[in-house]
Backbone as CSV, one residue per row, in Angstrom:
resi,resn,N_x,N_y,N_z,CA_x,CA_y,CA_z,C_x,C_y,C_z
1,UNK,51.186,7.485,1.462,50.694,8.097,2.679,49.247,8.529,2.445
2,UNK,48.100,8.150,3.463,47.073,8.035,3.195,46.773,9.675,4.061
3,UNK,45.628,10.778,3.441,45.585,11.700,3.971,44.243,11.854,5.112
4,UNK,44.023,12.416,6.156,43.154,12.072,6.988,41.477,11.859,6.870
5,UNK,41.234,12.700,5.240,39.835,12.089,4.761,39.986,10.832,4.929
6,UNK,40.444,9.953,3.807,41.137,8.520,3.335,40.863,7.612,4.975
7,UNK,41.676,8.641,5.781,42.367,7.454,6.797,40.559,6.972,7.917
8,UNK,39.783,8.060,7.616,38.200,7.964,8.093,37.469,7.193,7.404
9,UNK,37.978,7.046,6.296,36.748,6.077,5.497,36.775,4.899,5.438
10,UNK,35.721,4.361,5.474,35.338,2.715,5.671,35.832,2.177,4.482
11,UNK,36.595,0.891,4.589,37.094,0.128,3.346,35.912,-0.380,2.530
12,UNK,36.344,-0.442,1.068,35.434,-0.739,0.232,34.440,-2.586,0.065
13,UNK,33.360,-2.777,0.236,33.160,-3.954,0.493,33.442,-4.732,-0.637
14,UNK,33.732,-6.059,-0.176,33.859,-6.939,-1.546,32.469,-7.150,-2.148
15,UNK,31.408,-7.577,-1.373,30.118,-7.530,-2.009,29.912,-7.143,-3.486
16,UNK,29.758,-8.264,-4.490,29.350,-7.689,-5.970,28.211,-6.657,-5.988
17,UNK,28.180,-5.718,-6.896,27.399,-4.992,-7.228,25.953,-5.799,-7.999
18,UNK,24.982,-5.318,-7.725,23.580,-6.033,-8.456,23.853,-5.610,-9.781
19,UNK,23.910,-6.709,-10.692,23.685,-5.850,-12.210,22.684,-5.243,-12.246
20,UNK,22.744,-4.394,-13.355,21.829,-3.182,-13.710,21.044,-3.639,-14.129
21,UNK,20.969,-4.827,-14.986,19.627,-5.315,-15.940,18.713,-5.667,-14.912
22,UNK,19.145,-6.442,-13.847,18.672,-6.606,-12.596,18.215,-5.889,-11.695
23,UNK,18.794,-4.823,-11.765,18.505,-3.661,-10.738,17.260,-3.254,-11.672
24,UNK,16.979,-3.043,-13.063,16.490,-2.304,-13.596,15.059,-3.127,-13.438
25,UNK,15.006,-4.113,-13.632,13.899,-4.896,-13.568,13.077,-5.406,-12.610
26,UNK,13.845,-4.997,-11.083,13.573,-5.028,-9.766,12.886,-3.710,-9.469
27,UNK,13.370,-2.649,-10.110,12.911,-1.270,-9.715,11.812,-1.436,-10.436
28,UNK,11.384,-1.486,-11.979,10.516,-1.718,-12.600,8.880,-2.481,-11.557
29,UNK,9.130,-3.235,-11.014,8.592,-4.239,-10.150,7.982,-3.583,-8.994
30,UNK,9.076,-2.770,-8.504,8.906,-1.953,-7.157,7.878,-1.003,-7.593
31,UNK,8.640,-0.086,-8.500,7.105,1.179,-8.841,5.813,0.512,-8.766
32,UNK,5.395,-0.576,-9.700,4.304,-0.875,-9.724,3.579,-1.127,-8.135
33,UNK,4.154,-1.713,-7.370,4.087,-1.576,-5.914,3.795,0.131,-5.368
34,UNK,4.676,0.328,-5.838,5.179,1.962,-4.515,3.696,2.766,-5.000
35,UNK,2.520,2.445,-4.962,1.621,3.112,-4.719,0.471,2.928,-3.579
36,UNK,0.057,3.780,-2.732,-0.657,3.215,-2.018,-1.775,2.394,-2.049
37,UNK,-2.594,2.681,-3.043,-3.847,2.253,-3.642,-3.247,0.945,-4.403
38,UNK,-2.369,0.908,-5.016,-1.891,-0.568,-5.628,-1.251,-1.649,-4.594
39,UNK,-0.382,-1.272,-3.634,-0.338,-1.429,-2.407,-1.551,-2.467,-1.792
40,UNK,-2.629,-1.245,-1.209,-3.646,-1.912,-0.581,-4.511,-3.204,-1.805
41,UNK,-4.474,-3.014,-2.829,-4.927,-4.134,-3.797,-4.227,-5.011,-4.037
42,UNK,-3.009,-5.092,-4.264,-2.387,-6.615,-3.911,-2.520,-7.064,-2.615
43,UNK,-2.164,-6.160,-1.758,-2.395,-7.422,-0.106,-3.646,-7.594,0.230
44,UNK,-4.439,-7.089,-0.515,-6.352,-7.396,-0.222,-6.176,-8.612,-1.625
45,UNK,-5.912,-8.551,-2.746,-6.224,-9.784,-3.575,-5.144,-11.188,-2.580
46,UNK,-3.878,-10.821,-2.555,-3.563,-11.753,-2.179,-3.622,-12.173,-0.438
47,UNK,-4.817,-11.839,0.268,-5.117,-12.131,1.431,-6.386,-12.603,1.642
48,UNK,-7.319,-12.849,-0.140,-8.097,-13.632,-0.259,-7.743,-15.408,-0.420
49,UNK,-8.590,-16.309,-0.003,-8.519,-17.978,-0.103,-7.555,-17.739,-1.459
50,UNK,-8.324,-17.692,-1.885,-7.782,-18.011,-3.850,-7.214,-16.905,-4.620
51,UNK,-6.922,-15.776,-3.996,-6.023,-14.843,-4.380,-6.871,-14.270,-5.631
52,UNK,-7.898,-14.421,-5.966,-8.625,-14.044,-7.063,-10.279,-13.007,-6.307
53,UNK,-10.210,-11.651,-6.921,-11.522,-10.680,-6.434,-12.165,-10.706,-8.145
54,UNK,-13.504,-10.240,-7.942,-14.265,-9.906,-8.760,-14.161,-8.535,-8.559
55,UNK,-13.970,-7.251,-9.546,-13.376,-5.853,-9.854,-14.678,-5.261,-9.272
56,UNK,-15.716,-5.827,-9.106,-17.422,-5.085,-8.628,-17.403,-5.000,-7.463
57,UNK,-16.330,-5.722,-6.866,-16.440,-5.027,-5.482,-15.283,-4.371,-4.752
58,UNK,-14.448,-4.261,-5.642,-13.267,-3.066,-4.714,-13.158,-1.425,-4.885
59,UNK,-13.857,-1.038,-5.819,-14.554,0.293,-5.470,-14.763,0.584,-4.627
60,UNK,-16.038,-0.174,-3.900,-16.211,0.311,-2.478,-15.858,0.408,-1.138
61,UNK,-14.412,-1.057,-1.492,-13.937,-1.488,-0.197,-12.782,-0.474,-0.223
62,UNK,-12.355,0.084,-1.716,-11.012,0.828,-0.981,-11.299,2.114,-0.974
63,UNK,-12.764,2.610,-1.542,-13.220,4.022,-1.198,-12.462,4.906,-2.574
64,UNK,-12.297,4.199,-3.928,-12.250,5.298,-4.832,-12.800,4.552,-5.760
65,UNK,-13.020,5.566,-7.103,-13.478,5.234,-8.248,-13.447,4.301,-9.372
66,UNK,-14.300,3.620,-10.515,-13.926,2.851,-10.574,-12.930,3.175,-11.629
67,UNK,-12.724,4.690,-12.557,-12.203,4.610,-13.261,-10.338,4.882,-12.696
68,UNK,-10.158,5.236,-11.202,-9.498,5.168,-10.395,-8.866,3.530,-10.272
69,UNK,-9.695,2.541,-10.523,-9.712,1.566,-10.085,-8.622,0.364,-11.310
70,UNK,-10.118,1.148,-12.347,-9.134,0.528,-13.973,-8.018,1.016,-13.996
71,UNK,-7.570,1.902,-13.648,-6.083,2.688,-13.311,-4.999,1.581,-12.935
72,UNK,-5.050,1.745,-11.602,-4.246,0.972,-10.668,-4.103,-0.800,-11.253
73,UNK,-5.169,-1.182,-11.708,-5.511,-2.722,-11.821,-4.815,-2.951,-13.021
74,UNK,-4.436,-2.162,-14.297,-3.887,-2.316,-15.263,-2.716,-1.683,-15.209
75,UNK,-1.950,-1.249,-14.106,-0.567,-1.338,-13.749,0.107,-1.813,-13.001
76,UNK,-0.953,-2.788,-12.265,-0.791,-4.147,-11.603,-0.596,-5.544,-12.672
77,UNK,-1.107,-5.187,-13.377,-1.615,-6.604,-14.490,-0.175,-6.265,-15.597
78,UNK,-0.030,-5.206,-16.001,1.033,-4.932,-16.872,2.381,-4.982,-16.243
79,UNK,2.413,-5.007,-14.797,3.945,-5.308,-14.603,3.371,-6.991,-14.016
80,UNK,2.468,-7.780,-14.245,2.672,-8.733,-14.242,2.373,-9.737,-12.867
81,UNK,1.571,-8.577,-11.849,2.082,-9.238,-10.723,0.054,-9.354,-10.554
82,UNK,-0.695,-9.421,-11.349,-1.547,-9.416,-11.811,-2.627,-10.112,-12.993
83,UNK,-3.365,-11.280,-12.885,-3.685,-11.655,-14.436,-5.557,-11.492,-14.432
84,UNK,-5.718,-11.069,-15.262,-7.294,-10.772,-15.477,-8.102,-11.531,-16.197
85,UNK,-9.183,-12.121,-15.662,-10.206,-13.094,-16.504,-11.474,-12.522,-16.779
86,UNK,-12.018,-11.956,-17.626,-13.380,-11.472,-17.891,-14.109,-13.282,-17.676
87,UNK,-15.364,-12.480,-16.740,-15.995,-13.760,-16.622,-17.587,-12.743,-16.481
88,UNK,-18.186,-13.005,-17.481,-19.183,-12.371,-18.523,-19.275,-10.862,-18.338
89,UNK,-19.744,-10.396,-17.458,-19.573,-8.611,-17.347,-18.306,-8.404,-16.811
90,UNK,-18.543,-8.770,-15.599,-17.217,-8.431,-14.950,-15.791,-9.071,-14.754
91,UNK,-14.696,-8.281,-14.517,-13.216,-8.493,-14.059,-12.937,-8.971,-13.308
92,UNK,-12.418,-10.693,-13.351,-11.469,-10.962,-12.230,-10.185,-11.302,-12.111
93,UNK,-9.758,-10.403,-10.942,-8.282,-10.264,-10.918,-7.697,-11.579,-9.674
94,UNK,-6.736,-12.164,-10.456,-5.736,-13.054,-9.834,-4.592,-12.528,-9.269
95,UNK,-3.822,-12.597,-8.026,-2.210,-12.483,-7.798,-1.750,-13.606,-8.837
96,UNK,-0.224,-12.948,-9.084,0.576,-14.022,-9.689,1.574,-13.988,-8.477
97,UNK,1.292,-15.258,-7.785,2.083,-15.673,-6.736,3.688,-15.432,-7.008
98,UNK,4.222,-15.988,-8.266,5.535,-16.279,-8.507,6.387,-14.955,-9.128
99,UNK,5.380,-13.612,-9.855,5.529,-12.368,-9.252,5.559,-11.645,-8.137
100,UNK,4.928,-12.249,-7.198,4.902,-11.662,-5.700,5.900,-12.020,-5.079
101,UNK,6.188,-13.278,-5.092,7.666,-13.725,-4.635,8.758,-12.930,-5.433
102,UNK,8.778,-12.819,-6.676,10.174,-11.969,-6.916,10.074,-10.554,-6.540
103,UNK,9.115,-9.932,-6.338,8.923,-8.849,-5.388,9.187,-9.078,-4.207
104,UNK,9.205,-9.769,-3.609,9.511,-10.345,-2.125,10.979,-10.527,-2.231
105,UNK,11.403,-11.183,-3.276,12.987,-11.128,-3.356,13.964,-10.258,-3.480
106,UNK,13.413,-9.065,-3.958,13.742,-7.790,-4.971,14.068,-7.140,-3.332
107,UNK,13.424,-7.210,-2.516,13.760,-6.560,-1.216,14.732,-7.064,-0.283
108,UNK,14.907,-8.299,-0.327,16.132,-9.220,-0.073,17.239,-8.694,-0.507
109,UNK,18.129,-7.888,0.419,19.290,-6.789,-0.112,20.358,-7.376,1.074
């Protein structure tokens, strides 16, 4: 005999659970995202032709610093969704498309 909490609650879905290693590595993915300023720098790199900026000019376009800048760009690049080419003084940053897509997937729930 089921008691009237029980008899209110929604049956349990069959839906598998996401493994954790999975979950863990999706969340991992997400933080690097969940900032605003990292945010606005991936959809500004990857809403360029070639998905590739030179680092001398997004200081000014997103209105902070540059040591603000080395910040964000090397926790973009370290979770990967990011690759950097010194090309003689300055930094240029690439999207990694096939990181952006598993970020794109990671939200697919």
């Amino acid at each position: 005999m089921s008691t009237p909490a029980e008899s209110n609650c929604a049956p349990a879905a069959d839906a598998a659970l996401l493994p954790l290693d999975d979950a863990n590595r999706r969340a991992e993915l997400l933080k690097a995202i969940a900032d605003p300023v990292r945010l606005r720098l991936l959809t500004h790199l990857a809403a360029t032709p070639d998905g590739t900026v030179c680092a001398c000019h997004l200081p000014s376009q997103l209105g902070i610093t540059q040591p603000t800048l080395s910040h964000h760009l090397k926790k973009l690049t370290d979770a990967g969704l990011l690759k950097r080419e010194q090309r003689g003084r300055w930094a240029h940053y690439t999207v990694v498309r096939s990181r952006l897509d598993e970020a794109r997937s990671a939200l697919e729930l």
